[in-house]
Every structure is written in structure tokens, then in C-alpha cells.
N, C-alpha and C positions, 0 to 999 in steps of 0.2 A: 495379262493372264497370270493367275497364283499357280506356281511352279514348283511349290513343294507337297509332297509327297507324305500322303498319308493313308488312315485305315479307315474303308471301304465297311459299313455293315450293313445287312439286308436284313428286311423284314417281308417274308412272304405271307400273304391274308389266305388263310384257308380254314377259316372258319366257319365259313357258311354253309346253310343248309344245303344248297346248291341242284333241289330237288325240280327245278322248273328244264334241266335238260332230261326228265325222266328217269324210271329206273329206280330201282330199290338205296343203291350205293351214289353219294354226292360226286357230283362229276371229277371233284378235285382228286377222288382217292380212288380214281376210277384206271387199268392200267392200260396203255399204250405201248403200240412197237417202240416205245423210247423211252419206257418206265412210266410208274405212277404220273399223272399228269401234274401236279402240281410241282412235282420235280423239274419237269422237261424245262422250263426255263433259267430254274436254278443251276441245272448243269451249263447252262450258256455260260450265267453268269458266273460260275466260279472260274470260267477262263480270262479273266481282265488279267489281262497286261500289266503286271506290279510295277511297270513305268508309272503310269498313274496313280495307281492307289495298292496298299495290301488289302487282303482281305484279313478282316478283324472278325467278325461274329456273325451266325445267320441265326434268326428267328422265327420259327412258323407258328404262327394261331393255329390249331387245332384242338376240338375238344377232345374230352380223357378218352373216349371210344375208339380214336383211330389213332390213339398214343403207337400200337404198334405197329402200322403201315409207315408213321412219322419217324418212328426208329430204325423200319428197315431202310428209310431213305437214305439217313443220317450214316448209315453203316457202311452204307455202298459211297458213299462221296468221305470217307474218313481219313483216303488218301492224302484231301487237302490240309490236312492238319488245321481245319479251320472248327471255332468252338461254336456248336450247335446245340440249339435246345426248343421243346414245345411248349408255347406258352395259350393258356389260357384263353380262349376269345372272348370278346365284351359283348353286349347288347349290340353295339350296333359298330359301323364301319371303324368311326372314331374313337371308340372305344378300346373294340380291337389293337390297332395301335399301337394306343398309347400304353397298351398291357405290355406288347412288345418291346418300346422302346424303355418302360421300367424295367422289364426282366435285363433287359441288356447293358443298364444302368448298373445294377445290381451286382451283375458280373463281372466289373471292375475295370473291364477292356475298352471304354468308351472316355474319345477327351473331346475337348469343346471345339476344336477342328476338323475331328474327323467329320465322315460324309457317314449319311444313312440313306439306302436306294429303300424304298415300301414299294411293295408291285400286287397284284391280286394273281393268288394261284390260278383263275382261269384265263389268264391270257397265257397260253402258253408257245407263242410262235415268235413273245418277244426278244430279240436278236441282240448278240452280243456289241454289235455295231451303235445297236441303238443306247446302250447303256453308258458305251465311252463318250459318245456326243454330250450326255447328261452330266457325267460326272465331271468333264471339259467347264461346261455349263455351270453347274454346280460349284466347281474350285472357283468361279471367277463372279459369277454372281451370290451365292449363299445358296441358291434353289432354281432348278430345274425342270421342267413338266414336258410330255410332248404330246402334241398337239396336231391332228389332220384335218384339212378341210374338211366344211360341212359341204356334202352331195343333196340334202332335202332340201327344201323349202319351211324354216321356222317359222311357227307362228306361237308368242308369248301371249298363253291366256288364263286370267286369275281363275284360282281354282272357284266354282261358281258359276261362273262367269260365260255367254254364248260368245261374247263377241273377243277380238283378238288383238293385238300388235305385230306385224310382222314386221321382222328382223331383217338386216342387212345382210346376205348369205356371205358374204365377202368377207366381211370384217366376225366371221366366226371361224372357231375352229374347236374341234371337238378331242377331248382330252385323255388322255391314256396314261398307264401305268409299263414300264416303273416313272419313277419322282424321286430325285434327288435331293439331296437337302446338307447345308453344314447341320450337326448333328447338335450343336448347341442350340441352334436357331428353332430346327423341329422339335425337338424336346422341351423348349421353353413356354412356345406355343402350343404344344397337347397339355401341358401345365396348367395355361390359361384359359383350355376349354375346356376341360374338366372341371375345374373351379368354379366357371361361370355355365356349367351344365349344357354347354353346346355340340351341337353335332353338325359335321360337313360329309360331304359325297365323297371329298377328294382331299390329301393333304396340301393340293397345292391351294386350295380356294381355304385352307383354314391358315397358312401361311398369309397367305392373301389378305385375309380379315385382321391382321396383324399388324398391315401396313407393309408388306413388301413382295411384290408382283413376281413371282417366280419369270425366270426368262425361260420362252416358250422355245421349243425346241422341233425341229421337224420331223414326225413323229414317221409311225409306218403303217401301211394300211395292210399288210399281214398280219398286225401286230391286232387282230378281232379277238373280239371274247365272249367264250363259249358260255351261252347262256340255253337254249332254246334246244331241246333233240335234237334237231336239225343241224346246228351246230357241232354238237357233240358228234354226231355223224360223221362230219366233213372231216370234225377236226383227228380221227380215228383214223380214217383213211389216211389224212395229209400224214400221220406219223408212223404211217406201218411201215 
């Protein structure tokens, strides 16, 4: 296990339109008994244990329209003296990103060792417990993911296509945010999918395309994301 100590930066995704949990206002910038929800897990995570890592820089995708829900975030956690800024969202997941981890390039505070966590602003139930497992993860392998068993039954079918392949339910497991990463290693890799005009679901399956299997990490099954009214419901109550 790599045992030195370094800086921590996050990239929170809230960029999305996020209009399929209903309602006029995108679920991210929607407020909870625990503040704006896209906050709610960044306050988890600015409590990591500087035994492991400092925190170096947060970055959140938001477009210009909700610049100032993202500032009053920013203002209310200023305590941490940690450097925060809204960057821009891309077309798509991957894009996003990798806007993020330019802008934080850019800003001077970033070395080839430190770690970058990416998480999606609507999971917001993800726990400070689950972060240090990753970053653990993370120091010792280059990249981190975590990972819950599949409860369905898969069946892999090409789009087109009536009939199906069904999957070994065992040997899946279904993947969550945050995703840890040495920050040279993702950075290199958004590089190269930029370049070659590619888009992933996930940063750990675009690592992956890279040639190195992020180690999978035992994720949480609180750790849902709010997609669907219903959702946004639960997830209102769970925070009053």
C-alpha cells in the first residue's frame, strides 16, 4: 500500500438537465433539509481525514443559469479553505469531465500523483466511509470504482435484435460513483478520448479502455441515484 500523502480533488457532475425526476427546477439544484442537493455529498466529502489525502480543489459542472445556486454553495463551505470553481458542462458525460479536469489543470494546484474523486451530483447518500475505501484503493492501485451486486436478472440484447444473451448474475456487479483515480492517469486518458472523439457512461470503463481495470470496491446500496419523481421523493424525506 502507497503511504504517502497527498491532494485529494473532486469533480462533482451537475450538469444535467435532470428533468426526468419532474418539476420545473433540475433535481441537482433542488433544496433539501441538508442544503442544495448536489451539495449534500460534498459536504460528506470535504470531511476526509487529511491522514490520507488533503483536499486540493473542487469542481462542479454547472451551466451559467445556476452560476448562482453554485456560488452560494461555494460560500457556505468557504470555511475549508479549499479552491472551488463552476465549470462549464460538455455534451455529454465524458465530456463534462474532462472540462472539469482542464479547468483544474489550469489552476495550477494539480501534480501527477495526486488523486481525482468524479461522483454524479444526484447520488447524494454517498458516505464519507465509502470515499476513504476508494482513495485506500486508489493510492494503491491508480483507480478505484465501487461496485454492488446485481439483484435483476440480465439479459444482453443487440439493439434490433428479439432474442437475447443472458448473463451470469454472479459475476456482475453494478457500478457507482464517486471513482477515484491517480490524477495523472485520468487526465491522460480524457486526453485520449477527446482526441479520438469517444464517449463512456463511466470514468472507470474509459480508464478501462485504456488498459487498466480499475479495482472494484464494495460499493453501498444507500448509495441510489435519484433519477425518477419517485425518487426525488424518498430522497426529500430521507434528508429532512
Amino acid at each position: 500500500m502507497i503511504v504517502s500523502k497527498r491532494k485529494l480533488h473532486i469533480v462533482q457532475l451537475a450538469g444535467g438537465k435532470g428533468m426526468r425526476a419532474g418539476g420545473d427546477i433540475p433535481k441537482q439544484f433542488r433544496s433539501t433539509g441538508k442544503g442544495i442537493l448536489f451539495g449534500v455529498s460534498l459536504k460528506q466529502f470535504l470531511k476526509l481525514p487529511n491522514t490520507l489525502c488533503t483536499l486540493g480543489s473542487i469542481a462542479v459542472t454547472a451551466a451559467d443559469g445556476w452560476d448562482p445556486e453554485v456560488r452560494s454553495f461555494f460560500d457556505e463551505i468557504s470555511s475549508y479553505g479549499c479552491p472551488t470553481q463552476r465549470v462549464a458542462p460538455g455534451l455529454t458525460r465524458t465530456a463534462s469531465t474532462f472540462n472539469a479536469l482542464q479547468a483544474l489543470a489550469l489552476g495550477g494546484t494539480t501534480q501527477p500523483e495526486d488523486l481525482v474523486a468524479v461522483h454524479d451530483a444526484a447520488r447524494p447518500f454517498a458516505s464519507l466511509n465509502l470515499l476513504e475505501k476508494l482513495v485506500k484503493g486508489a493510492l494503491d492501485k491508480g483507480a478505484a470504482v465501487p461496485g454492488i451486486p446485481v439483484a435483476d436478472t440480465i439479459l444482453q440484447q443487440p439493439q434490433g435484435q428479439s432474442a437475447g444473451k443472458y448473463l451470469n448474475r454472479n459475476e456482475l456487479v453494478a457500478v457507482q460513483t464517486p471513482q477515484v483515480f491517480r490524477w495523472e492517469l485520468l487526465y491522460q486518458a480524457h486526453q485520449w478520448a477527446a482526441a479520438n472523439d469517444l464517449v463512456f457512461t463511466d470514468d472507470g470503463s474509459l480508464v478501462a479502455a485504456r488498459g487498466l481495470d480499475p479495482e472494484v470496491i464494495s460499493g453501498e446500496q444507500l448509495n441510489w441515484k435519484v433519477t425518477t419523481d419517485g425518487d426525488w421523493q424518498r430522497a426529500f424525506d430521507l434528508l429532512k
